[in-house]
mmCIF file of the C-alpha atoms, coordinates in Angstrom:
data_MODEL
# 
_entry.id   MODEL 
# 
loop_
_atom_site.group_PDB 
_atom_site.id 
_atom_site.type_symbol 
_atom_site.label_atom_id 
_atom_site.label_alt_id 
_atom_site.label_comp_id 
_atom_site.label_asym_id 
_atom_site.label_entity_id 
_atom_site.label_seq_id 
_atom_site.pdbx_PDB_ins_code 
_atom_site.Cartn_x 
_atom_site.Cartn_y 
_atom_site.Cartn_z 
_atom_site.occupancy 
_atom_site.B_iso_or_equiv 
_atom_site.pdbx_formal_charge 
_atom_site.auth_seq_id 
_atom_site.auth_comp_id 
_atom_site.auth_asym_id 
_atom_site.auth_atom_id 
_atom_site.pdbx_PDB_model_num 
ATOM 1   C CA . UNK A 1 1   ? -36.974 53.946  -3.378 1.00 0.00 ? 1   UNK A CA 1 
ATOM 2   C CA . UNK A 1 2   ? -38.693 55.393  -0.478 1.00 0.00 ? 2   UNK A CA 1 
ATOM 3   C CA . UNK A 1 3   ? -37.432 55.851  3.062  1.00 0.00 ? 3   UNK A CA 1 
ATOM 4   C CA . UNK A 1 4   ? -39.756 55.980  5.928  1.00 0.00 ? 4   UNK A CA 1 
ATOM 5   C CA . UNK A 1 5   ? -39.302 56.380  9.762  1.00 0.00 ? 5   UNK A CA 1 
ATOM 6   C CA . UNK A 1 6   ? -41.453 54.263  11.831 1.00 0.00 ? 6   UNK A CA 1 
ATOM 7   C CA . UNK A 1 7   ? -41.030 53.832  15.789 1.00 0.00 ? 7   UNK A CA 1 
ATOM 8   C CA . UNK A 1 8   ? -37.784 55.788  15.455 1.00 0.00 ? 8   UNK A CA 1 
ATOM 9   C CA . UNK A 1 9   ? -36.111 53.186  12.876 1.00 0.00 ? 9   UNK A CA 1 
ATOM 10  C CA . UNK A 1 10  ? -35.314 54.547  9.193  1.00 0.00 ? 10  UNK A CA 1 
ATOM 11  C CA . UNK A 1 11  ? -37.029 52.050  6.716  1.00 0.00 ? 11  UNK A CA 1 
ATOM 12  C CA . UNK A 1 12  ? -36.281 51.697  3.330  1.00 0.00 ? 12  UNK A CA 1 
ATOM 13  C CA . UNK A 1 13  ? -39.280 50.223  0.982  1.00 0.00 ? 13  UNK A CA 1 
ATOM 14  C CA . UNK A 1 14  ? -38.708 49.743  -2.551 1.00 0.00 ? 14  UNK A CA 1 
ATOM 15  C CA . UNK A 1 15  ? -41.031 51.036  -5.388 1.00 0.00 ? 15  UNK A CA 1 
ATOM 16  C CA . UNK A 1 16  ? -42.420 47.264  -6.019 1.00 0.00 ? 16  UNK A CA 1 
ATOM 17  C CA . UNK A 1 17  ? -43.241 46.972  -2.147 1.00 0.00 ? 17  UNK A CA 1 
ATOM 18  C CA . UNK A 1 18  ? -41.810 43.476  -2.402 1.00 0.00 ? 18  UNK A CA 1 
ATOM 19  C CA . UNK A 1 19  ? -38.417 44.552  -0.188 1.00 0.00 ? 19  UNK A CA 1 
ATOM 20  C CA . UNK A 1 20  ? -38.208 46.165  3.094  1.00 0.00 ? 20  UNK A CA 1 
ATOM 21  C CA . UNK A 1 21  ? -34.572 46.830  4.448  1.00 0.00 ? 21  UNK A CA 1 
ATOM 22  C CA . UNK A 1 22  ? -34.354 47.955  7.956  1.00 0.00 ? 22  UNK A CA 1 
ATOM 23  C CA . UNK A 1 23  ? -31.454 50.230  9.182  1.00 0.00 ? 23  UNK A CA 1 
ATOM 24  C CA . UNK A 1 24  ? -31.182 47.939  12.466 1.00 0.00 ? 24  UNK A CA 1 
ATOM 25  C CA . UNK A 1 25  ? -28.485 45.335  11.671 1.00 0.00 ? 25  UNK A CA 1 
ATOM 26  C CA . UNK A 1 26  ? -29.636 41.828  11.644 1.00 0.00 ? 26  UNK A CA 1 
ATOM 27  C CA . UNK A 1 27  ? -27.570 40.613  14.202 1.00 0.00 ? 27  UNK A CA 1 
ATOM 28  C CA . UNK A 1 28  ? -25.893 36.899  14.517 1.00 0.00 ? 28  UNK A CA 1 
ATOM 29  C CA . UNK A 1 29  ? -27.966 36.294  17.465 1.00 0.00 ? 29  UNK A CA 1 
ATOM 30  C CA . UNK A 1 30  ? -30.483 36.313  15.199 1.00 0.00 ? 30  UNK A CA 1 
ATOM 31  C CA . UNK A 1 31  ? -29.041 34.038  12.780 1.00 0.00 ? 31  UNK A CA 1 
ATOM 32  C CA . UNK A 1 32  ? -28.294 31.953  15.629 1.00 0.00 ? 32  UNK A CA 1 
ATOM 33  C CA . UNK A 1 33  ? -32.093 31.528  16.989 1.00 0.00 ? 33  UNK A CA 1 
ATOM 34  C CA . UNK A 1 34  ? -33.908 31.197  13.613 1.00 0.00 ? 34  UNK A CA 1 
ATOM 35  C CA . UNK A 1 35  ? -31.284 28.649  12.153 1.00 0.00 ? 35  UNK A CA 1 
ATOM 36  C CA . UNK A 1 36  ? -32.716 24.687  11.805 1.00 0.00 ? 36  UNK A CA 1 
ATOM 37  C CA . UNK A 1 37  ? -29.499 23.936  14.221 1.00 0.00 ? 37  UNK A CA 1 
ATOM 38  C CA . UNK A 1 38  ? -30.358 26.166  16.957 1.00 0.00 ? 38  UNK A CA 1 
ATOM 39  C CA . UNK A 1 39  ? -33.613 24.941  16.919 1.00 0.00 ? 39  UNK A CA 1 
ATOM 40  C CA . UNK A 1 40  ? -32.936 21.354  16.920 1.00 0.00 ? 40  UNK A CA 1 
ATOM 41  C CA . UNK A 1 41  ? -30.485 21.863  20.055 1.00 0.00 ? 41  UNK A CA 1 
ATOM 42  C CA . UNK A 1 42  ? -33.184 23.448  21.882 1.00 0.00 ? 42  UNK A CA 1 
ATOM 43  C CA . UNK A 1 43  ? -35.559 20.187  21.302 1.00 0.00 ? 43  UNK A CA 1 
ATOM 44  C CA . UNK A 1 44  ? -32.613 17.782  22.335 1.00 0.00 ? 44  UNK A CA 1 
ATOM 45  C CA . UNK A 1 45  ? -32.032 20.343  25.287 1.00 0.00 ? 45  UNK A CA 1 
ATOM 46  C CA . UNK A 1 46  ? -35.265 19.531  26.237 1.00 0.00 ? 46  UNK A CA 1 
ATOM 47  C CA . UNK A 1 47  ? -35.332 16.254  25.834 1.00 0.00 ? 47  UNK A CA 1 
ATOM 48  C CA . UNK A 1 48  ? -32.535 15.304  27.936 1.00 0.00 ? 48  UNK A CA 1 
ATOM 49  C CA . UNK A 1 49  ? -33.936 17.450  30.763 1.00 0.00 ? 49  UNK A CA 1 
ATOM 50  C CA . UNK A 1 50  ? -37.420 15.482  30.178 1.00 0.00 ? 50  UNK A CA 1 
ATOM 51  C CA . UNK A 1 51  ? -35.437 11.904  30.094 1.00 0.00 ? 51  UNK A CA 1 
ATOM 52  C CA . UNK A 1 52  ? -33.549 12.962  33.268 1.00 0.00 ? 52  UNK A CA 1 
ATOM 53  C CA . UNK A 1 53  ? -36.766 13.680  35.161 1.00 0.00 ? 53  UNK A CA 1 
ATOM 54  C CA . UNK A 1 54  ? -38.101 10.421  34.116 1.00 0.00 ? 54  UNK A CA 1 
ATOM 55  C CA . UNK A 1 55  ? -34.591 8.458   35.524 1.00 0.00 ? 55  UNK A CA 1 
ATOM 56  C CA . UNK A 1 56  ? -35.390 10.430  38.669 1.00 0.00 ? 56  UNK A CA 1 
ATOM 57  C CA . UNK A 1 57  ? -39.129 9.226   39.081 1.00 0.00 ? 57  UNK A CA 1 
ATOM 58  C CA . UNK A 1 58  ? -37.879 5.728   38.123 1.00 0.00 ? 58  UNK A CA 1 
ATOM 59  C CA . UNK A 1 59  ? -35.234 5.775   41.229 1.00 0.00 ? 59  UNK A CA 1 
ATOM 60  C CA . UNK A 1 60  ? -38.085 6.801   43.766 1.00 0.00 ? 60  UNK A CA 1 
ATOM 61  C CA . UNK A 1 61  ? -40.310 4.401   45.535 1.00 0.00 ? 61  UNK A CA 1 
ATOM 62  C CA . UNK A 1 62  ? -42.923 3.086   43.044 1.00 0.00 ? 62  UNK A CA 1 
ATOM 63  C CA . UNK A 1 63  ? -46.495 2.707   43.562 1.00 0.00 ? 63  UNK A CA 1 
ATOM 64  C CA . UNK A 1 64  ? -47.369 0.912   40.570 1.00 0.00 ? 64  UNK A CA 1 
ATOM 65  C CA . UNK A 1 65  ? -48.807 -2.694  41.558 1.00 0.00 ? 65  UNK A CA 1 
ATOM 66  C CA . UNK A 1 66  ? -47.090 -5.200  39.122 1.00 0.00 ? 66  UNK A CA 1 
ATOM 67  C CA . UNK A 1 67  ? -48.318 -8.819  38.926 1.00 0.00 ? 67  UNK A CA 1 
ATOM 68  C CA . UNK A 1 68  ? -46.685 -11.300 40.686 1.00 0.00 ? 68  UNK A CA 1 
ATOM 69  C CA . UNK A 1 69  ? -44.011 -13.672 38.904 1.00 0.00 ? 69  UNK A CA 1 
ATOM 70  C CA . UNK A 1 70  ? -45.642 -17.026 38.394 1.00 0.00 ? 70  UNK A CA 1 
ATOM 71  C CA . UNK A 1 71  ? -42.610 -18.847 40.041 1.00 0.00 ? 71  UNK A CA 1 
ATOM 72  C CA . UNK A 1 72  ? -43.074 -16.973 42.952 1.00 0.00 ? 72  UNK A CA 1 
ATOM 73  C CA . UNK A 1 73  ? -46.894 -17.597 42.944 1.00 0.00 ? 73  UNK A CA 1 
ATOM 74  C CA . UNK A 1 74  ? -46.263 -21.463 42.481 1.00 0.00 ? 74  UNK A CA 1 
ATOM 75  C CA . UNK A 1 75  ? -44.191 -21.265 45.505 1.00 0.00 ? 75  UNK A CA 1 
ATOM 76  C CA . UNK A 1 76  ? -47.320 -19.297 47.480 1.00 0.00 ? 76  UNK A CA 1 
ATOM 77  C CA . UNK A 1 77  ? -49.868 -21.686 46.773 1.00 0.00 ? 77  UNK A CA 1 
ATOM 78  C CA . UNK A 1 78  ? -48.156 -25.164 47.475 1.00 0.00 ? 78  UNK A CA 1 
ATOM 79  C CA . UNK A 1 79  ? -49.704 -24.940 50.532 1.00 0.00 ? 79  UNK A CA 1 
ATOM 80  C CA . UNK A 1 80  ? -53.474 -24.662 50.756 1.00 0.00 ? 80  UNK A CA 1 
ATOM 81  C CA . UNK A 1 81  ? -56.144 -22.590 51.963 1.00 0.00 ? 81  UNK A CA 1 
ATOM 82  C CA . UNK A 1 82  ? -53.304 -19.492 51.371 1.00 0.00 ? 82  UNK A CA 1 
ATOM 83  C CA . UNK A 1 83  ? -55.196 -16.379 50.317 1.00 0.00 ? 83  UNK A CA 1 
ATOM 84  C CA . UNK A 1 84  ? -54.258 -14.642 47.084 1.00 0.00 ? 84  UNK A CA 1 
ATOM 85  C CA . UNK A 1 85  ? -51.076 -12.069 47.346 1.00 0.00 ? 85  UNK A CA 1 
ATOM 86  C CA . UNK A 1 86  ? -51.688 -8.694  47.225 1.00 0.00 ? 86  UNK A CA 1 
ATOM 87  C CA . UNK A 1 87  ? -48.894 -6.317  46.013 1.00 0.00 ? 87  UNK A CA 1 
ATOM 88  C CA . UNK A 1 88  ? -47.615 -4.313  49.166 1.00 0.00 ? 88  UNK A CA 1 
ATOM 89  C CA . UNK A 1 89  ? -44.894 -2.626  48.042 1.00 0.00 ? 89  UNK A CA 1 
ATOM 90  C CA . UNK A 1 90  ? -41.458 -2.140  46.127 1.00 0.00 ? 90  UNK A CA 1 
ATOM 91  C CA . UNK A 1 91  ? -38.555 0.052   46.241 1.00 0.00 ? 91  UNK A CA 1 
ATOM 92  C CA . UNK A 1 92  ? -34.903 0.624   44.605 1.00 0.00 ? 92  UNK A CA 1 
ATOM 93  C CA . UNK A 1 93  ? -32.856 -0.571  47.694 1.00 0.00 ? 93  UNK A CA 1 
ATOM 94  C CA . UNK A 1 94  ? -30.210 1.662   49.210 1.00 0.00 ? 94  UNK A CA 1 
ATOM 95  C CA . UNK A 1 95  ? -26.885 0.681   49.948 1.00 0.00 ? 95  UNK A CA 1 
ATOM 96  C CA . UNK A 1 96  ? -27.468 0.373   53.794 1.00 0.00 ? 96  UNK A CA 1 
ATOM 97  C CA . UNK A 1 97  ? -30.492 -1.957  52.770 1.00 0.00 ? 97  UNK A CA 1 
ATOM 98  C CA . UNK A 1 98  ? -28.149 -4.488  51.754 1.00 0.00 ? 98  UNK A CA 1 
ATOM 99  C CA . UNK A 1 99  ? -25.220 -4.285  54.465 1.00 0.00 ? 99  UNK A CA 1 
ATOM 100 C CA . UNK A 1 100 ? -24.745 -6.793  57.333 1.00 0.00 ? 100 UNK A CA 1 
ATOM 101 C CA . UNK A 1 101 ? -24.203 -4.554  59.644 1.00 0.00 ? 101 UNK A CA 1 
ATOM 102 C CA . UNK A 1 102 ? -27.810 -2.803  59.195 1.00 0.00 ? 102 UNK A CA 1 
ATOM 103 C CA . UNK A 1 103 ? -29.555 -6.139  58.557 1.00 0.00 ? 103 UNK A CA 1 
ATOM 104 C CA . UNK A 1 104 ? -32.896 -3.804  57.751 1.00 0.00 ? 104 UNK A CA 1 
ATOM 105 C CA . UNK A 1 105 ? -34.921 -2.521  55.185 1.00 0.00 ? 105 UNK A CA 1 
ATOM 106 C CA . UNK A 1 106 ? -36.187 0.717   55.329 1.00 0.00 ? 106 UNK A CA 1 
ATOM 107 C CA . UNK A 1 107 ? -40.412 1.071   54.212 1.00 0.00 ? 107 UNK A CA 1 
ATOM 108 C CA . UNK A 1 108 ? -40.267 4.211   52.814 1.00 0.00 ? 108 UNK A CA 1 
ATOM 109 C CA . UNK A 1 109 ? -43.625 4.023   51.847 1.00 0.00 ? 109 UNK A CA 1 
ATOM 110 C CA . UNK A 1 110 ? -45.917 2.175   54.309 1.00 0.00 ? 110 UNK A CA 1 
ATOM 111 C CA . UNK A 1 111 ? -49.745 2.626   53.750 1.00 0.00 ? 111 UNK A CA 1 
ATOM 112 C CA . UNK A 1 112 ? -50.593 -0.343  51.614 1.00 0.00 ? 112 UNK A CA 1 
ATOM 113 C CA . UNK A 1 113 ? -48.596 -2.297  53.881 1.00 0.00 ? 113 UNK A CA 1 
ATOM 114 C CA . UNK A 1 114 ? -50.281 -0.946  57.329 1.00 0.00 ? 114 UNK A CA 1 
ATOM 115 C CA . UNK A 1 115 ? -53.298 -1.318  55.663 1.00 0.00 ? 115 UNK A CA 1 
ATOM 116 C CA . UNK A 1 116 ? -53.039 -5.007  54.724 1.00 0.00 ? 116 UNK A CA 1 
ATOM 117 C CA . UNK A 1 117 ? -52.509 -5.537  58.615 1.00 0.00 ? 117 UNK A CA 1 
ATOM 118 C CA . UNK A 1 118 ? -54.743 -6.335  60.820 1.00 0.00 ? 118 UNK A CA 1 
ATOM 119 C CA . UNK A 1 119 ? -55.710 -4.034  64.046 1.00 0.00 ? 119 UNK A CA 1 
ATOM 120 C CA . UNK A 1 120 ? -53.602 -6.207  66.075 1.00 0.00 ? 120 UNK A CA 1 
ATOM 121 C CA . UNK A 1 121 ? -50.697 -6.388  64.012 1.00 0.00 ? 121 UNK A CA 1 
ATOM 122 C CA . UNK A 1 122 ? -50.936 -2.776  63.842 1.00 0.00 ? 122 UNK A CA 1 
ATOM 123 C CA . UNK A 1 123 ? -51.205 -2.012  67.406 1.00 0.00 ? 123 UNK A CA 1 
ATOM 124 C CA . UNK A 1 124 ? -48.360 -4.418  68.162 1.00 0.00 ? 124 UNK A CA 1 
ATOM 125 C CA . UNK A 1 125 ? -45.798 -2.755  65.144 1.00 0.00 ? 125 UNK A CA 1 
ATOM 126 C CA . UNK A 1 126 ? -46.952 0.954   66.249 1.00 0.00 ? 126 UNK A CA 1 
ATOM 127 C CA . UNK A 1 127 ? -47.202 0.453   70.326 1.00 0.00 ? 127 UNK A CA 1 
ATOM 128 C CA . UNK A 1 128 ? -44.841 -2.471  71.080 1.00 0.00 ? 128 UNK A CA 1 
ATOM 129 C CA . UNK A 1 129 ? -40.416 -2.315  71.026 1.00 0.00 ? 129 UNK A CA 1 
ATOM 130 C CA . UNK A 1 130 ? -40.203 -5.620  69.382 1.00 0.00 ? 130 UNK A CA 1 
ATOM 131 C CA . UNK A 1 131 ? -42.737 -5.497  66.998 1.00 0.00 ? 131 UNK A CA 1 
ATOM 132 C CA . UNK A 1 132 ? -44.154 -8.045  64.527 1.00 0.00 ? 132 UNK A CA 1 
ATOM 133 C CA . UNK A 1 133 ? -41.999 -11.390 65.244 1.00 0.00 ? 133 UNK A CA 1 
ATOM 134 C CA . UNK A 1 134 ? -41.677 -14.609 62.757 1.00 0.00 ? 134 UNK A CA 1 
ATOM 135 C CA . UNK A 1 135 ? -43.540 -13.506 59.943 1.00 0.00 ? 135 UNK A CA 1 
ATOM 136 C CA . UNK A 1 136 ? -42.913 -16.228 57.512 1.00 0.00 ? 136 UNK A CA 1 
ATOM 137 C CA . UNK A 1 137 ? -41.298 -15.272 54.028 1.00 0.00 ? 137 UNK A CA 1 
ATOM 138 C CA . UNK A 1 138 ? -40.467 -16.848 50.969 1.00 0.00 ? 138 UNK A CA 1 
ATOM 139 C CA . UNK A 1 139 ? -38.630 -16.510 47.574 1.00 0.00 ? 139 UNK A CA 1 
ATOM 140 C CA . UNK A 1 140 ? -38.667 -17.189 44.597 1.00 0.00 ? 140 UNK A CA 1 
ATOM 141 C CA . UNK A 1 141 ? -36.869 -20.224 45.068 1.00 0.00 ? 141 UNK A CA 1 
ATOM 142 C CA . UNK A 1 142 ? -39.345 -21.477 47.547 1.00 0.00 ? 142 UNK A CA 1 
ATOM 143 C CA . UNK A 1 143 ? -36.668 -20.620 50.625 1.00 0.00 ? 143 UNK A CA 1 
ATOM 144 C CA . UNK A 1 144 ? -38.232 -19.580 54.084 1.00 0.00 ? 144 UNK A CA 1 
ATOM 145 C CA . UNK A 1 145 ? -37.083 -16.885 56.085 1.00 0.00 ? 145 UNK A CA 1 
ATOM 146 C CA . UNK A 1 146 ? -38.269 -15.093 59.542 1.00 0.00 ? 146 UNK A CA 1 
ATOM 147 C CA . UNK A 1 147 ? -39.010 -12.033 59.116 1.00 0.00 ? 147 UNK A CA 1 
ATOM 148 C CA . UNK A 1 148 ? -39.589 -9.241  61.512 1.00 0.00 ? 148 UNK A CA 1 
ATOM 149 C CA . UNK A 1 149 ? -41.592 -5.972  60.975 1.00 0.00 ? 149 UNK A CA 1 
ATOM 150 C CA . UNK A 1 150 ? -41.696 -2.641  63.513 1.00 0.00 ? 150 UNK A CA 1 
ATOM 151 C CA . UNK A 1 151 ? -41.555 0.929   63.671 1.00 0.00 ? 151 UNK A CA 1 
ATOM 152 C CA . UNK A 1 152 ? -38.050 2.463   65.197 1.00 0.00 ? 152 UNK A CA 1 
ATOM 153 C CA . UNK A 1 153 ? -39.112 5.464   67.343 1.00 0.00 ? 153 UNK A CA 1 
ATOM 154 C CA . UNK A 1 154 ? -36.028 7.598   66.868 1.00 0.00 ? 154 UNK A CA 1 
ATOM 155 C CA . UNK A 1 155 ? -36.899 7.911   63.451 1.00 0.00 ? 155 UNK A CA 1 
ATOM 156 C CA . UNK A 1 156 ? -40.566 7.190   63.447 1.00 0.00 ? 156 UNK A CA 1 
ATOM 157 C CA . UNK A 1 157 ? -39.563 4.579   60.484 1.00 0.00 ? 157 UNK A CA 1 
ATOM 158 C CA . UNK A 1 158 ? -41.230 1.519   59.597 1.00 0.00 ? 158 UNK A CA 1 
ATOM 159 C CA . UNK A 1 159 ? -38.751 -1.562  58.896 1.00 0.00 ? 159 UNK A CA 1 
ATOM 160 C CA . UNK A 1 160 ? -38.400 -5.176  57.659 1.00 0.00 ? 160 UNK A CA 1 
ATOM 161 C CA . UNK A 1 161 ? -35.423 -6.836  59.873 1.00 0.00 ? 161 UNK A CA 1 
ATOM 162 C CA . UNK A 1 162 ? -34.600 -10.324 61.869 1.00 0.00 ? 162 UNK A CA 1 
ATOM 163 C CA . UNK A 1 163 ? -33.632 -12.724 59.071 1.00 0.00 ? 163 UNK A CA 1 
ATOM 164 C CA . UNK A 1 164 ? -33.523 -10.005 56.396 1.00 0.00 ? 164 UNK A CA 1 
ATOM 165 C CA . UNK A 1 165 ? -29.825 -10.366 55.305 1.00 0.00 ? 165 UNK A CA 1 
ATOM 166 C CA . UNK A 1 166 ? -30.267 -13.751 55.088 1.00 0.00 ? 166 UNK A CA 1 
ATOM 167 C CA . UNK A 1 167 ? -32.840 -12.559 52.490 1.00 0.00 ? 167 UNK A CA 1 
ATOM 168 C CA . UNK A 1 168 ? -30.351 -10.327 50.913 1.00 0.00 ? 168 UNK A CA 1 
ATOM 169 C CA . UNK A 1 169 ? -26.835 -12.571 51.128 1.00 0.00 ? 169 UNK A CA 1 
ATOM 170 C CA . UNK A 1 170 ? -28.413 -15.970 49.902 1.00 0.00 ? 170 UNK A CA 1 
ATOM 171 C CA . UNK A 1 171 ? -30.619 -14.229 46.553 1.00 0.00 ? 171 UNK A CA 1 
ATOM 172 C CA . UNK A 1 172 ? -27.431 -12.122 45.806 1.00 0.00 ? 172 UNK A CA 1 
ATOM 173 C CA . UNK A 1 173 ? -28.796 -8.895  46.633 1.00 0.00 ? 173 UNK A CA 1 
ATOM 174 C CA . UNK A 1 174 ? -26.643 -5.483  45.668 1.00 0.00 ? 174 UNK A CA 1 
ATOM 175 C CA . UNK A 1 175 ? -28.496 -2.165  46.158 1.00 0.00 ? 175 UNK A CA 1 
ATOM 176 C CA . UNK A 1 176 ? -29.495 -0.458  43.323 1.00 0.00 ? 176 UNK A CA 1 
ATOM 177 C CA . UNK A 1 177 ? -31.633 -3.995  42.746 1.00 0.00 ? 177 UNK A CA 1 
ATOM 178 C CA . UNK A 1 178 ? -35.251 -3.693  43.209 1.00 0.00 ? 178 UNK A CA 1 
ATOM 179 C CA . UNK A 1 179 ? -37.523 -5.191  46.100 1.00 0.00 ? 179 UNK A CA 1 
ATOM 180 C CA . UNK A 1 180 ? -40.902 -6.465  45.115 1.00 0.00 ? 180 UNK A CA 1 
ATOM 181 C CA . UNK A 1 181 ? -43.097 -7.537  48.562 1.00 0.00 ? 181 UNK A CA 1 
ATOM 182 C CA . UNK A 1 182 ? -46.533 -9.001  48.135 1.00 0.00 ? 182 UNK A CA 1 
ATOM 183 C CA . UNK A 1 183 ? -49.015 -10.095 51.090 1.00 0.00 ? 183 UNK A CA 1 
ATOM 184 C CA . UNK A 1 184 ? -50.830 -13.161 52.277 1.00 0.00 ? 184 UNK A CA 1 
ATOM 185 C CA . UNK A 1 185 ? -52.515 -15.264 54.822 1.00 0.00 ? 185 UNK A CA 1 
ATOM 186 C CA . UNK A 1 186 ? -51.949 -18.861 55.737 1.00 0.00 ? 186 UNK A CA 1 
ATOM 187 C CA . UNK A 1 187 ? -54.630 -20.190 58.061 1.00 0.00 ? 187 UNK A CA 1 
ATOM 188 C CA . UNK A 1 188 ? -55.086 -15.829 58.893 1.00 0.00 ? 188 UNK A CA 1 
ATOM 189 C CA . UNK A 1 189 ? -51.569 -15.549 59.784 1.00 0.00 ? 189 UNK A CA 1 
ATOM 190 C CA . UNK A 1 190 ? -49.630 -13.050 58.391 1.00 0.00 ? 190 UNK A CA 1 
ATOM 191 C CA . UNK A 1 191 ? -46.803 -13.843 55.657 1.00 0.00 ? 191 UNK A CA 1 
ATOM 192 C CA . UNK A 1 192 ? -44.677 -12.075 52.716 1.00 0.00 ? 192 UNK A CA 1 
ATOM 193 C CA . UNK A 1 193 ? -43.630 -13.730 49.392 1.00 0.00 ? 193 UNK A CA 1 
ATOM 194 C CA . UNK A 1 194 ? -40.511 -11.543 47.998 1.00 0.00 ? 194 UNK A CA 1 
ATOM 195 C CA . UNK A 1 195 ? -39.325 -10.893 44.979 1.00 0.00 ? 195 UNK A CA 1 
ATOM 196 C CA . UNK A 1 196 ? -36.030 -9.259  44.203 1.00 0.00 ? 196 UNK A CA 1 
ATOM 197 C CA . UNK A 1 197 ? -35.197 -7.598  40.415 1.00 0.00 ? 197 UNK A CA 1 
ATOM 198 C CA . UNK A 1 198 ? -32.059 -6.309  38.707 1.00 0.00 ? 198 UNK A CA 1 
ATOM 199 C CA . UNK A 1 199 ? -31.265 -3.276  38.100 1.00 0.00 ? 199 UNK A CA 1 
# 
């Protein structure tokens, strides 16, 4: 046996050079970190934080463009000369999205949606109090409903309103359900075709 001092620690080597004792204790934190259990608690840790962040991007506005349903296309082009749908927009609603007494939903996101309009229909939802009037919407079940579409001042805040709770009460609507609103023109004037999900 041999004892050497290295860095201020005593060392201990043995004549075959095949063990080295330290005289610093191994301590049970040690044990703790370099164990297979420790370990594996550290990769769950981190995936639950990386599963949480995902639950937290799904419950934001989404600006994926999915495909329209094809029962809710049928219902679009039963009348014709209709232009194709384009995907405008979708959101997880809110819980004062789907009250009476609100009778709105907030557009959180609006860009897609300002830019399917056209430069009249934007001056008259940016410059006007009443906003877009009558824009025709349908379901999936091939009901119609009046829509209305503006920007509230106070709040600078781009809404859907008039017949929306009609929209809401008669599809069974809860928030926490998801909104799915495409685009399109019948003989150039502006309509929606509105989808609702589950959650």
């Amino acid at each position: 046996m041999a004892k050497i001092r290295l860095f201020g620690v005593d060392i201990v080597v043995s004549e075959d050079d095949r063990h080295v004792r330290s005289s610093v204790p191994f301590t049970s934190d040690d044990q703790t970190r370099s164990s297979p259990r420790h370990k594996l608690a550290g990769k769950r840790k981190h995936h639950i934080l990386g599963e949480e962040k995902k639950r937290s991007v799904k419950n934001r506005v989404s600006d994926s463009a999915p495909e329209i349903p094809p029962e809710l296309l049928q219902v679009v082009e039963r009348r014709e000369g209709v232009t194709e749908p384009v995907f405008l927009y979708q959101k997880k609603l809110e819980h004062s999205d789907a009250t009476k007494t609100q009778n709105r939903l907030f557009v959180n996101k609006r860009e897609r949606l300002e830019k399917f309009l056209n430069e009249e229909e934007r001056r008259i939802v940016n410059d006007t109090t009443k906003g877009l009037e009558k824009i025709v919407c349908v379901d999936a079940r091939g009901n119609l409903y009046n829509l209305g579409l503006k920007i509230w001042p106070s709040l600078s805040q781009m809404v859907i309103n008039s017949e929306w709770f009609k929209l809401v009460k008669e599809n069974n609507v809860e928030h926490g359900d998801w909104i799915q609103i495409w685009g399109y023109r019948d003989m150039g004037r502006l309509c929606f075709a509105i989808n609702f999900k589950r959650s």
